[in-house]
PDB file of N, CA, C and O in Angstrom:
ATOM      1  N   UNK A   1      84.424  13.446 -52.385  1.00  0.00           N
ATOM      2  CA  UNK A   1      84.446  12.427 -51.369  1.00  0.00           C
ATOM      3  C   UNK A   1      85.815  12.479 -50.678  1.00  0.00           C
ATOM      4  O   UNK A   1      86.864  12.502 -51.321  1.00  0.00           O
ATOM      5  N   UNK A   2      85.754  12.497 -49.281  1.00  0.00           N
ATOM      6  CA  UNK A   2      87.055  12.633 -48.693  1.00  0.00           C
ATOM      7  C   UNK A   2      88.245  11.306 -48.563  1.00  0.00           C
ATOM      8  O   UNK A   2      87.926  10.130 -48.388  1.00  0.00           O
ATOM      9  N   UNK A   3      89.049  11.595 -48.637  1.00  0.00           N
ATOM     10  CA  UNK A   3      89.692  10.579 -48.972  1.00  0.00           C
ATOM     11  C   UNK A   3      89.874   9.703 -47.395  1.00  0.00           C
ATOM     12  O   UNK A   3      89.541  10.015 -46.252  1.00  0.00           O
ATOM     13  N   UNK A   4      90.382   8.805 -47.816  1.00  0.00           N
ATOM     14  CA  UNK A   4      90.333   7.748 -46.265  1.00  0.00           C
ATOM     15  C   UNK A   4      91.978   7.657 -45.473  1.00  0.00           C
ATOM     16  O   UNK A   4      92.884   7.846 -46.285  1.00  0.00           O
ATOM     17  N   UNK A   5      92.268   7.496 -44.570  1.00  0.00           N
ATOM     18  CA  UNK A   5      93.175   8.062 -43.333  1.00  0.00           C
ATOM     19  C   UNK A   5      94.356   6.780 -43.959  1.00  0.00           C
ATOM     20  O   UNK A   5      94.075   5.582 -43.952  1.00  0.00           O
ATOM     21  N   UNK A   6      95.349   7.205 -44.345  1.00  0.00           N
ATOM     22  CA  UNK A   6      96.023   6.338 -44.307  1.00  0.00           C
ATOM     23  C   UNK A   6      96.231   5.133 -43.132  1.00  0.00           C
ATOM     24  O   UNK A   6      96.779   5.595 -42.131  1.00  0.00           O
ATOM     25  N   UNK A   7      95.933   3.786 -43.041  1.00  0.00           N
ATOM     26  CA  UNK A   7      96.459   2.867 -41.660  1.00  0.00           C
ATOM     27  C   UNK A   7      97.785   3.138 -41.302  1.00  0.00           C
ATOM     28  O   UNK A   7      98.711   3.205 -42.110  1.00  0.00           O
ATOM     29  N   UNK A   8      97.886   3.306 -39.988  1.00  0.00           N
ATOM     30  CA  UNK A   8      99.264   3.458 -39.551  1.00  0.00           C
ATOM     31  C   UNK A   8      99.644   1.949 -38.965  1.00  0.00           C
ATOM     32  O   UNK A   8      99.042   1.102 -38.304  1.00  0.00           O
ATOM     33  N   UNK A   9     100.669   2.040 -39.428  1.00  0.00           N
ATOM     34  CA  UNK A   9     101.369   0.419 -39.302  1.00  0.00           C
ATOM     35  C   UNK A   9     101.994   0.238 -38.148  1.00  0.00           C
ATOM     36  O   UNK A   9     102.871   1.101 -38.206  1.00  0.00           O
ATOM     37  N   UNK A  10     102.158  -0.455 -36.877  1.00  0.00           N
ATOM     38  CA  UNK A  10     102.241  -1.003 -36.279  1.00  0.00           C
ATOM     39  C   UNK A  10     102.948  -2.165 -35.879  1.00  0.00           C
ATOM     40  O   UNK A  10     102.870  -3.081 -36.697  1.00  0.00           O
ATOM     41  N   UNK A  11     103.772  -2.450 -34.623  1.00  0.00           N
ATOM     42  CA  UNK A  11     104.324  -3.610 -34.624  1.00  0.00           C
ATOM     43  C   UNK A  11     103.484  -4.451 -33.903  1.00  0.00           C
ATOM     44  O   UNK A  11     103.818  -4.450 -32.718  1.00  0.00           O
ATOM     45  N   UNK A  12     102.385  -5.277 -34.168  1.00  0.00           N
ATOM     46  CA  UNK A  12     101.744  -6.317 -33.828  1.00  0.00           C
ATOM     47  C   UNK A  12     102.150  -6.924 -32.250  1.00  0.00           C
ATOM     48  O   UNK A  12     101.361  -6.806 -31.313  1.00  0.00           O
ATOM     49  N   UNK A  13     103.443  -7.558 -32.113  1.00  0.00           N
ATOM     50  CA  UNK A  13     104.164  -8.311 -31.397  1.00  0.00           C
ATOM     51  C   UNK A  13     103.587  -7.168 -30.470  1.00  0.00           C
ATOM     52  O   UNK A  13     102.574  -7.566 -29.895  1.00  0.00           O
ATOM     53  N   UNK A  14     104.003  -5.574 -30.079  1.00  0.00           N
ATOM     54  CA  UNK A  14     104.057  -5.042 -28.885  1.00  0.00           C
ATOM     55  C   UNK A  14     102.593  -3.887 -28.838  1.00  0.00           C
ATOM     56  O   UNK A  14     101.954  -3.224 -28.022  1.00  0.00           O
ATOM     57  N   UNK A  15     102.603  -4.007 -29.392  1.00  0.00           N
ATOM     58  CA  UNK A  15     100.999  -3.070 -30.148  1.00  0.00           C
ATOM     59  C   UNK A  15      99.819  -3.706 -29.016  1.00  0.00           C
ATOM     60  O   UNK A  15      99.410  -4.842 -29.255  1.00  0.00           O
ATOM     61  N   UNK A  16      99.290  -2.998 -27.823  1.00  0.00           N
ATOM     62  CA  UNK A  16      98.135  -3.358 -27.523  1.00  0.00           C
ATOM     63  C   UNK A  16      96.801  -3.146 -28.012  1.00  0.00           C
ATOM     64  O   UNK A  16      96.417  -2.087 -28.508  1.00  0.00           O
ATOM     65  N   UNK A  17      96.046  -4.266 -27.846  1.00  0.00           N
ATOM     66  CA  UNK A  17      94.752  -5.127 -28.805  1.00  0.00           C
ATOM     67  C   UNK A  17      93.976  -3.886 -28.192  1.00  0.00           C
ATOM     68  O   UNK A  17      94.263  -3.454 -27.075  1.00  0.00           O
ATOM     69  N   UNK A  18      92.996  -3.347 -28.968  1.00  0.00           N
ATOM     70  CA  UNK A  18      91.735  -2.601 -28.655  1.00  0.00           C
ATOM     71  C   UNK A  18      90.894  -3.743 -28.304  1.00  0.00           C
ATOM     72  O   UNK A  18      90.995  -4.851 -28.830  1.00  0.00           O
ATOM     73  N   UNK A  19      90.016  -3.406 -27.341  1.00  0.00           N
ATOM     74  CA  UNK A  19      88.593  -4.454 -27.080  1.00  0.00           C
ATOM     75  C   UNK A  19      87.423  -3.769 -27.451  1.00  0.00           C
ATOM     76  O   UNK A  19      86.945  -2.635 -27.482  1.00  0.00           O
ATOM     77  N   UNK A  20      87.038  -5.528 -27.855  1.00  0.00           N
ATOM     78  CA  UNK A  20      85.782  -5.004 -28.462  1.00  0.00           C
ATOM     79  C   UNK A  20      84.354  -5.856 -27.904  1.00  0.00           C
ATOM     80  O   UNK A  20      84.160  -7.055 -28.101  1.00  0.00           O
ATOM     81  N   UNK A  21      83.485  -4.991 -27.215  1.00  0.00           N
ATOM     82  CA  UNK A  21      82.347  -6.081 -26.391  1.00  0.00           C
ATOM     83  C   UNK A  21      81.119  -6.287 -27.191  1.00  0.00           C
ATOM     84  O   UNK A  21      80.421  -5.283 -27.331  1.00  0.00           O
ATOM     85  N   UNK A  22      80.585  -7.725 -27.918  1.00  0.00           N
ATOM     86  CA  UNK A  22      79.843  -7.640 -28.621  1.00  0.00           C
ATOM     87  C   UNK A  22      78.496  -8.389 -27.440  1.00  0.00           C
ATOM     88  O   UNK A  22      78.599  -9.292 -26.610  1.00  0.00           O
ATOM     89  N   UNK A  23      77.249  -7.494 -27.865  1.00  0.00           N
ATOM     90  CA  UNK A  23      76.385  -7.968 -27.367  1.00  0.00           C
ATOM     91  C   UNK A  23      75.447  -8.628 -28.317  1.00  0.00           C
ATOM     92  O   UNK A  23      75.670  -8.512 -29.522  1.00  0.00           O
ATOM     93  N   UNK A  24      74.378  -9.336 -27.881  1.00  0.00           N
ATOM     94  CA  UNK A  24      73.502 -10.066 -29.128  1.00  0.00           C
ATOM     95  C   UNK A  24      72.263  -9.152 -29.002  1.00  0.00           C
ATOM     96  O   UNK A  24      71.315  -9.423 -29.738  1.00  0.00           O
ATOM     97  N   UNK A  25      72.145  -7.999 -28.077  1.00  0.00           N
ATOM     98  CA  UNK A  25      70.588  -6.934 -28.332  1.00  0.00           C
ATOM     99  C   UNK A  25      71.241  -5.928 -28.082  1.00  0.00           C
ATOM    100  O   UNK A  25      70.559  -5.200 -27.360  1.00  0.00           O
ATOM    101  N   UNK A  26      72.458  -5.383 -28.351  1.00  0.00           N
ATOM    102  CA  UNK A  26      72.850  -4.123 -28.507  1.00  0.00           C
ATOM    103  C   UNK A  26      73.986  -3.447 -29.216  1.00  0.00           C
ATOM    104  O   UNK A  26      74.534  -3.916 -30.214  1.00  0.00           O
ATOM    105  N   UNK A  27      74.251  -2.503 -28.733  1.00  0.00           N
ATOM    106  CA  UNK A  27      75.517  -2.356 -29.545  1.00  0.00           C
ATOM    107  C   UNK A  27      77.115  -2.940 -29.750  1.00  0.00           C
ATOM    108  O   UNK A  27      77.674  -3.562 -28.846  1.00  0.00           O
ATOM    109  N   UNK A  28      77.672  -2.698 -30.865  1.00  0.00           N
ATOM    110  CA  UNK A  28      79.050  -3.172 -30.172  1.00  0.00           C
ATOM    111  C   UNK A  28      80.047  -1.827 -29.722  1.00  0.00           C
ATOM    112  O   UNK A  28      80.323  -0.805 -30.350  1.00  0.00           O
ATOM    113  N   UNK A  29      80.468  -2.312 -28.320  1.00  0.00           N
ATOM    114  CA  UNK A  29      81.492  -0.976 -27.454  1.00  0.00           C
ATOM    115  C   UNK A  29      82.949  -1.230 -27.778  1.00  0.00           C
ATOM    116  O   UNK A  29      83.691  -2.212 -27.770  1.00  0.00           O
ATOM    117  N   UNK A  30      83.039  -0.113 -28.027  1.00  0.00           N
ATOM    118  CA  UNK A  30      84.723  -0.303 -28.671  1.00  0.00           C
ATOM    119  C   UNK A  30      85.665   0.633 -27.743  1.00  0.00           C
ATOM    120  O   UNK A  30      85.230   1.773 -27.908  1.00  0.00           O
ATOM    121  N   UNK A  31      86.562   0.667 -27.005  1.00  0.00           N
ATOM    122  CA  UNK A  31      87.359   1.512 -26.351  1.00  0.00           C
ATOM    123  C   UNK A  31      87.749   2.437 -27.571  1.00  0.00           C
ATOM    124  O   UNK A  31      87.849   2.058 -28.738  1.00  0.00           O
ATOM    125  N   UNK A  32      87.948   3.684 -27.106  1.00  0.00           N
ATOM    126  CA  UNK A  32      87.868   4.679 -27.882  1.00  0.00           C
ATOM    127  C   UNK A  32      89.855   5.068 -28.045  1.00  0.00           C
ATOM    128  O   UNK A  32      90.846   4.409 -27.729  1.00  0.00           O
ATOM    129  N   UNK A  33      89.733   5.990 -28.476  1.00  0.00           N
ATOM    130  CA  UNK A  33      89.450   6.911 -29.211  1.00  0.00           C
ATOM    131  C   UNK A  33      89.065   5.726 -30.914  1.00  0.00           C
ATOM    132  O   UNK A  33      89.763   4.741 -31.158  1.00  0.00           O
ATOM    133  N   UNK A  34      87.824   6.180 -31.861  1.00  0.00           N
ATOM    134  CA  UNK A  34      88.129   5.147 -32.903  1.00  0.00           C
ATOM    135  C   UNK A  34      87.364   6.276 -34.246  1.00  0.00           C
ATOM    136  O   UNK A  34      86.492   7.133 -34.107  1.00  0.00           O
ATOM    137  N   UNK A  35      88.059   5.868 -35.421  1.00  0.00           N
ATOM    138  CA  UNK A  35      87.747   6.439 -36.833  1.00  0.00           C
ATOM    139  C   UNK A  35      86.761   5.390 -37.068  1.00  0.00           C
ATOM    140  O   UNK A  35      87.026   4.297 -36.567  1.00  0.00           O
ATOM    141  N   UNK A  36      85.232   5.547 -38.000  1.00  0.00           N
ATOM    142  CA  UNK A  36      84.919   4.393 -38.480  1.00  0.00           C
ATOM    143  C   UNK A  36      84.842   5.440 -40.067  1.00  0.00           C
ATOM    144  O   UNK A  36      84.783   6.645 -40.310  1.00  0.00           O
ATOM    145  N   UNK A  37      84.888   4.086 -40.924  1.00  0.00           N
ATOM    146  CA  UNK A  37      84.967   4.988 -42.537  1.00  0.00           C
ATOM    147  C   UNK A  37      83.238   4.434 -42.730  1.00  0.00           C
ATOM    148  O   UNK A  37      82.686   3.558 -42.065  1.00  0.00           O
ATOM    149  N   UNK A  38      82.745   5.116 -43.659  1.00  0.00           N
ATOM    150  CA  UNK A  38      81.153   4.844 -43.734  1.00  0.00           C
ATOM    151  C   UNK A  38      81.184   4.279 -44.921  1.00  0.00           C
ATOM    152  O   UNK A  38      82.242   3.796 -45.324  1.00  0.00           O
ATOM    153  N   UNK A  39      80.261   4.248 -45.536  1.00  0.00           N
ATOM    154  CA  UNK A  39      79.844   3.166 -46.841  1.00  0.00           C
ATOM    155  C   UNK A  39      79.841   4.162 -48.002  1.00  0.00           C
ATOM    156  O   UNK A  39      79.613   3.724 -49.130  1.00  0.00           O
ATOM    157  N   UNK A  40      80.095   5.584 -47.801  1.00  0.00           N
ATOM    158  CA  UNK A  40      80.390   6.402 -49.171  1.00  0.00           C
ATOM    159  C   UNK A  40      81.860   6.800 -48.967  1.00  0.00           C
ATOM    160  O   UNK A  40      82.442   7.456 -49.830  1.00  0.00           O
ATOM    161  N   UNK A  41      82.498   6.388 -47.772  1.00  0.00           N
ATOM    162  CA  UNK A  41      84.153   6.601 -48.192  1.00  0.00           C
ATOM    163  C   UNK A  41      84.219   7.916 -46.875  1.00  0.00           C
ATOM    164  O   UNK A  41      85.251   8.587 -46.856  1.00  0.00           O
ATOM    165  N   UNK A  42      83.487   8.129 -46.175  1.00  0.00           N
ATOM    166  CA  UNK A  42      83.884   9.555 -45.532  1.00  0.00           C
ATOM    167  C   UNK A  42      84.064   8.933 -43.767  1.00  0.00           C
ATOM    168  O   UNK A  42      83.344   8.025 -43.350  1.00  0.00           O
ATOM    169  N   UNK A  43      84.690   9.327 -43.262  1.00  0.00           N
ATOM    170  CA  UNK A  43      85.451   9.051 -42.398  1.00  0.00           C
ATOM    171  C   UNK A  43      84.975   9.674 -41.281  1.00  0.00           C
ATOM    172  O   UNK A  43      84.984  10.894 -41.446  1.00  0.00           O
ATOM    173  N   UNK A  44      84.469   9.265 -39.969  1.00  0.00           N
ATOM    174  CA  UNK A  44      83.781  10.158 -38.336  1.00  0.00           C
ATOM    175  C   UNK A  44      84.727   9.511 -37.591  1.00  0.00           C
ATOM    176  O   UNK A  44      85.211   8.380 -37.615  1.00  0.00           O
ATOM    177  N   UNK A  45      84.901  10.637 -36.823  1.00  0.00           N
ATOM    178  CA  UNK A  45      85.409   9.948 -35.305  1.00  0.00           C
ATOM    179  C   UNK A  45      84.975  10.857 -34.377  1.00  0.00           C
ATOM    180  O   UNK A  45      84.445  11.967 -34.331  1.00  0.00           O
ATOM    181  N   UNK A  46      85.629   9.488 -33.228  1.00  0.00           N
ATOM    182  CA  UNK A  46      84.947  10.399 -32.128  1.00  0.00           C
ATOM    183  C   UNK A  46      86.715   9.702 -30.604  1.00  0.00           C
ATOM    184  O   UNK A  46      87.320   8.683 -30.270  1.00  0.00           O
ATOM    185  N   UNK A  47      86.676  10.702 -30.401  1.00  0.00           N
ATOM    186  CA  UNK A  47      87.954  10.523 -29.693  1.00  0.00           C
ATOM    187  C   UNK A  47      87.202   9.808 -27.906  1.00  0.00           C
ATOM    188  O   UNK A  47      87.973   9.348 -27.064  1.00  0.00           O
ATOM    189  N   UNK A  48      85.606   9.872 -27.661  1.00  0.00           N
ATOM    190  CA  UNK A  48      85.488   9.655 -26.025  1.00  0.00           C
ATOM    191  C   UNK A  48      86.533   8.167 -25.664  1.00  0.00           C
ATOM    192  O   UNK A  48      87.271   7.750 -26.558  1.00  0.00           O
ATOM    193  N   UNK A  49      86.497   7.543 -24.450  1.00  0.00           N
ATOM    194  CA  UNK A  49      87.229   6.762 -24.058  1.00  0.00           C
ATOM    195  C   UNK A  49      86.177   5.339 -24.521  1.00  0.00           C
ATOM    196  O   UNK A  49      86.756   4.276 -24.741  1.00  0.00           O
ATOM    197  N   UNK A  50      85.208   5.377 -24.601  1.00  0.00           N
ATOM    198  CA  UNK A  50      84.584   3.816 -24.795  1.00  0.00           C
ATOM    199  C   UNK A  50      83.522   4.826 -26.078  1.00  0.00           C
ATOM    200  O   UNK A  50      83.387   6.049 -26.059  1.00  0.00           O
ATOM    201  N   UNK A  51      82.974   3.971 -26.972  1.00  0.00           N
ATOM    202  CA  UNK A  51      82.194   4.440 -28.171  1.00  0.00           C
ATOM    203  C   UNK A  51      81.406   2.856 -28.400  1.00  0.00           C
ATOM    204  O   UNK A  51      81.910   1.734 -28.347  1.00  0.00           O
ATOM    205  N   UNK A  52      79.949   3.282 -28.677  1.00  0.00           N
ATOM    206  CA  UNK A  52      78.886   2.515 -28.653  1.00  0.00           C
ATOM    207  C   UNK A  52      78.180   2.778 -30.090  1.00  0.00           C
ATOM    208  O   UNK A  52      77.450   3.737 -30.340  1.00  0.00           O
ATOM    209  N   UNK A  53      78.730   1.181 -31.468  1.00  0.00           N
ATOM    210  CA  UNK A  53      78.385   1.257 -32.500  1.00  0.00           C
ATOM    211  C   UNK A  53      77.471   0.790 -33.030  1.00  0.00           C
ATOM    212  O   UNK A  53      77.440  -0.437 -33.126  1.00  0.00           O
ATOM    213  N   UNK A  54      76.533   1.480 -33.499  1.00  0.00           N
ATOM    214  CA  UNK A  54      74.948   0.964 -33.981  1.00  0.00           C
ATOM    215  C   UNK A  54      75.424  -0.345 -34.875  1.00  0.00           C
ATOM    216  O   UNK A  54      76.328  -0.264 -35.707  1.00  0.00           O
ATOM    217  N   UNK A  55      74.627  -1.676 -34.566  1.00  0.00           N
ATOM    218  CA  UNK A  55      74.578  -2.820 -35.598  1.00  0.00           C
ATOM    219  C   UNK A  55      73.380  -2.898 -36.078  1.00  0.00           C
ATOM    220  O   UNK A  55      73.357  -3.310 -37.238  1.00  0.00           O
ATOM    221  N   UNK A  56      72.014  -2.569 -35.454  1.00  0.00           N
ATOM    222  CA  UNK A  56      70.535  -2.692 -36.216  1.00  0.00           C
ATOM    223  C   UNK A  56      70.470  -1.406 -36.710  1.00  0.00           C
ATOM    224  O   UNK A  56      69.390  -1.336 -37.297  1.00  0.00           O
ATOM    225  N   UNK A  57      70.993  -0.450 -36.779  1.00  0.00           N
ATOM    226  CA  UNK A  57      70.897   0.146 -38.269  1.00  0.00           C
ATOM    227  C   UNK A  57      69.366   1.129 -38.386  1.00  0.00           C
ATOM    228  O   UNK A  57      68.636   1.433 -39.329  1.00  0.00           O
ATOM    229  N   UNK A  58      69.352   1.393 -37.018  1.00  0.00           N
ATOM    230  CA  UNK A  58      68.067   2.204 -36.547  1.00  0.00           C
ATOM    231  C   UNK A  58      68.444   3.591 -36.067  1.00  0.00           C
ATOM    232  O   UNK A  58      67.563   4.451 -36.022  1.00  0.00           O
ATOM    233  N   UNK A  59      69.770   3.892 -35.680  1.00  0.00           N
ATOM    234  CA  UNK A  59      70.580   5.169 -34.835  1.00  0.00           C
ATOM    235  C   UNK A  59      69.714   6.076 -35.735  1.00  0.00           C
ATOM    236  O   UNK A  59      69.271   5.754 -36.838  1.00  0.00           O
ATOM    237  N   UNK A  60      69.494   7.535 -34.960  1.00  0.00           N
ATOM    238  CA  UNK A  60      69.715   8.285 -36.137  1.00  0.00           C
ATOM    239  C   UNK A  60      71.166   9.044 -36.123  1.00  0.00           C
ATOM    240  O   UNK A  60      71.585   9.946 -36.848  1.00  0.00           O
ATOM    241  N   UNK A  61      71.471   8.698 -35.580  1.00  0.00           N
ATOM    242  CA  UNK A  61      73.178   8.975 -35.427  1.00  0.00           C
ATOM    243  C   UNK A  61      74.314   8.098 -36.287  1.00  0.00           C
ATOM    244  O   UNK A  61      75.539   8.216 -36.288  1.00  0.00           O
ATOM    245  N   UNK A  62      73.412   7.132 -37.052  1.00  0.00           N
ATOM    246  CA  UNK A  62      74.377   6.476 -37.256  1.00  0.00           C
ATOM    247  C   UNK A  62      76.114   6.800 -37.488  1.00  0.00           C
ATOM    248  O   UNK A  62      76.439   7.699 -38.264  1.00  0.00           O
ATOM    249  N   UNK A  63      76.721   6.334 -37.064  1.00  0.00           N
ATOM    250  CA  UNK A  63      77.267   5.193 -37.125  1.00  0.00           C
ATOM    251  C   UNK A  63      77.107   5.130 -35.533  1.00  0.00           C
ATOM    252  O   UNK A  63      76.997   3.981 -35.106  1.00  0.00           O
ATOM    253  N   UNK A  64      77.076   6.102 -34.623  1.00  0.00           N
ATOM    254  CA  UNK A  64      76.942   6.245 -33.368  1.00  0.00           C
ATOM    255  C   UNK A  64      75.916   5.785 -32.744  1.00  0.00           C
ATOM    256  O   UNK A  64      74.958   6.528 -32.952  1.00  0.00           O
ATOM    257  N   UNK A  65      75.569   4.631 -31.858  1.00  0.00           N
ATOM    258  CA  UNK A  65      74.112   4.085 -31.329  1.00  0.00           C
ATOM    259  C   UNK A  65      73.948   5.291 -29.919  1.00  0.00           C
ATOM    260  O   UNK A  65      74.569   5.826 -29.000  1.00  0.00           O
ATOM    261  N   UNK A  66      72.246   5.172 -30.783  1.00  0.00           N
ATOM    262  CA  UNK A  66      71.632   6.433 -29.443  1.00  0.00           C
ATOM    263  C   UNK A  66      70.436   5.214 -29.270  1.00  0.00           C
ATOM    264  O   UNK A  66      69.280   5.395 -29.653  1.00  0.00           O
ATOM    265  N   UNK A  67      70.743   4.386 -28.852  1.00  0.00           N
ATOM    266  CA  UNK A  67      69.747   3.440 -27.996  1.00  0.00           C
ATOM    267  C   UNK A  67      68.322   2.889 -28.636  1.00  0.00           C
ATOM    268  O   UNK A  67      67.341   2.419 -28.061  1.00  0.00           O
ATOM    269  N   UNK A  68      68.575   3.122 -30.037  1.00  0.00           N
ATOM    270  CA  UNK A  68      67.213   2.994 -30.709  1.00  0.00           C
ATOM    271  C   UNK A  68      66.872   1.741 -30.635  1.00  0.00           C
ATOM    272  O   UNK A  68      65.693   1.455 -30.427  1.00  0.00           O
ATOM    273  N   UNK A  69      67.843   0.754 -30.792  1.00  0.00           N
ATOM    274  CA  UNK A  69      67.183  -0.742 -30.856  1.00  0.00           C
ATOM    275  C   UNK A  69      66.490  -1.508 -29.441  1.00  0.00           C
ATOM    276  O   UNK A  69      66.237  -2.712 -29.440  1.00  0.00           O
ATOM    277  N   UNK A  70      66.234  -0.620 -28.265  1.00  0.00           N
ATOM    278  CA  UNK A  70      66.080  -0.696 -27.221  1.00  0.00           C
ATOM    279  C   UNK A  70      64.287  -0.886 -27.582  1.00  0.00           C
ATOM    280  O   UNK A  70      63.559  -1.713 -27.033  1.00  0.00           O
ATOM    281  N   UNK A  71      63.867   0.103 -28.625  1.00  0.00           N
ATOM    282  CA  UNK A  71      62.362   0.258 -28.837  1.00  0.00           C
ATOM    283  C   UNK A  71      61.819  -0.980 -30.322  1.00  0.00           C
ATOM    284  O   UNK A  71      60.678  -1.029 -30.780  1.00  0.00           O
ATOM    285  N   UNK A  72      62.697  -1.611 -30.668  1.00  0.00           N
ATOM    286  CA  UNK A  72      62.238  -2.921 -31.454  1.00  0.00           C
ATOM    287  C   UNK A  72      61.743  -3.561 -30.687  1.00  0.00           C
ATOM    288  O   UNK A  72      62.096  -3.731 -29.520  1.00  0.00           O
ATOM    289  N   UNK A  73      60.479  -4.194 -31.468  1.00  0.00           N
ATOM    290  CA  UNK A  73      59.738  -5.701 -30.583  1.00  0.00           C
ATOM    291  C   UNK A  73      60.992  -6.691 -30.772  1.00  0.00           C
ATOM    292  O   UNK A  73      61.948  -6.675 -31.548  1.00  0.00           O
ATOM    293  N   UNK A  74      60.656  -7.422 -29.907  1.00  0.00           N
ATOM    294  CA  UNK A  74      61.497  -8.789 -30.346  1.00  0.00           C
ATOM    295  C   UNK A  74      60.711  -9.915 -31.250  1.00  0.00           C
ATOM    296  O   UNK A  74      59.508  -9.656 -31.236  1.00  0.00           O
ATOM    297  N   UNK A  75      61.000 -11.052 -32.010  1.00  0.00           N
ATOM    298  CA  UNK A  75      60.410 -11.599 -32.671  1.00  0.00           C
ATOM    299  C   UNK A  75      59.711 -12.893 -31.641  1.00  0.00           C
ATOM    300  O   UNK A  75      60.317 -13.289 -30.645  1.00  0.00           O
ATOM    301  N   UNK A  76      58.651 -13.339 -31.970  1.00  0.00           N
ATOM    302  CA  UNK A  76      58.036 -14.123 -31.024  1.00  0.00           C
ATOM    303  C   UNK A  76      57.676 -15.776 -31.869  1.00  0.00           C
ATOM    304  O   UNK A  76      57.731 -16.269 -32.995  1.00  0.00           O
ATOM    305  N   UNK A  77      57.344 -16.109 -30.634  1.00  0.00           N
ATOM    306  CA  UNK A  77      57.343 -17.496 -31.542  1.00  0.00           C
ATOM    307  C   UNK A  77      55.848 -17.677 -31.601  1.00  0.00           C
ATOM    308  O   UNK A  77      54.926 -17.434 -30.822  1.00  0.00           O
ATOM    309  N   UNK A  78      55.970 -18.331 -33.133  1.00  0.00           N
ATOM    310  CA  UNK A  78      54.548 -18.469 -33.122  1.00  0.00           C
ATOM    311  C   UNK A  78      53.635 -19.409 -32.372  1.00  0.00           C
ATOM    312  O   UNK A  78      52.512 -18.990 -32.092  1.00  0.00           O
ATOM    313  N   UNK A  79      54.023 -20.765 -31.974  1.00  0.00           N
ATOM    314  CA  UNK A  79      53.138 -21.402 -31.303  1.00  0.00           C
ATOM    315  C   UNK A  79      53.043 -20.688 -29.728  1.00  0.00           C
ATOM    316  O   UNK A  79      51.957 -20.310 -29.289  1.00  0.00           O
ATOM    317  N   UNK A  80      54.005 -20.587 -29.134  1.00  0.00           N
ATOM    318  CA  UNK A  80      53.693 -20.033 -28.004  1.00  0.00           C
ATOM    319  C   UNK A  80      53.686 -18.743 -27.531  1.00  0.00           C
ATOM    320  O   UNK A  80      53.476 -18.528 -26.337  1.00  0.00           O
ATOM    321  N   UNK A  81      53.912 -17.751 -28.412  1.00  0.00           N
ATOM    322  CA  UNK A  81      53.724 -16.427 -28.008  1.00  0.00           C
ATOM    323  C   UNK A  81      54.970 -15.561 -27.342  1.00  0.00           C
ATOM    324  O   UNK A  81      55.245 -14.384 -27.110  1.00  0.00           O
ATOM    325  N   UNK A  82      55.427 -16.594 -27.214  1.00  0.00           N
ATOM    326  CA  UNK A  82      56.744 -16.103 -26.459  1.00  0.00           C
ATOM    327  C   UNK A  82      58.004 -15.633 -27.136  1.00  0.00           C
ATOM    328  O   UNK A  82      58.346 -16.109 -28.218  1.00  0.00           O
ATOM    329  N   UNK A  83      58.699 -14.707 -26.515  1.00  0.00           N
ATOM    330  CA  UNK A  83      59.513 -14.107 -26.938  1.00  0.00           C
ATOM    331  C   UNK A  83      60.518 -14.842 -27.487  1.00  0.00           C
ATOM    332  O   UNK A  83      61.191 -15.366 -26.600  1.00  0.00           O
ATOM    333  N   UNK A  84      61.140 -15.258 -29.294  1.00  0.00           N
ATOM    334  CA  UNK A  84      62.346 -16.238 -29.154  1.00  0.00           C
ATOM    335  C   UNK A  84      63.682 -16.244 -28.829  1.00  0.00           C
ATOM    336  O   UNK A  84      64.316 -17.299 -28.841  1.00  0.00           O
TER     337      UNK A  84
END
């Protein structure tokens, strides 16, 4: 298992904030260049300028969203049929 990137430390005070755009039906976009570490310890990146991170867990790219949650139903309500 590869080991994980040491954090490079930073002075906070002058250090500009990465943004991060969270949507509620898609991904979250992170200005790039960004490392994400995965859930067995191994480490991807991807250097483009903006990076689009799977949260429903459907990518087959994961950790990278390729638009899959675009093809989920949405959940509906039961008395009226309608989308909630």
């Amino acid at each position: 298992m590869p080991n994980s990137p040491e954090p490079v430390r930073k002075d906070p005070e002058t250090e500009t904030p990465r943004r991060v755009v969270a949507r509620r039906q898609g991904p979250l976009l992170m200005e790039g260049p960004v490392e994400v570490e995965l859930e067995d310890g191994s480490v991807v990146r991807s250097d483009r300028f903006r990076v689009a991170l799977c949260t429903c867990a459907r990518s087959r790219r994961f950790p990278w969203c390729d638009t899959s949650h675009r093809t989920r139903e949405q959940p509906r309500d039961r008395d009226t049929g309608r989308e909630a």
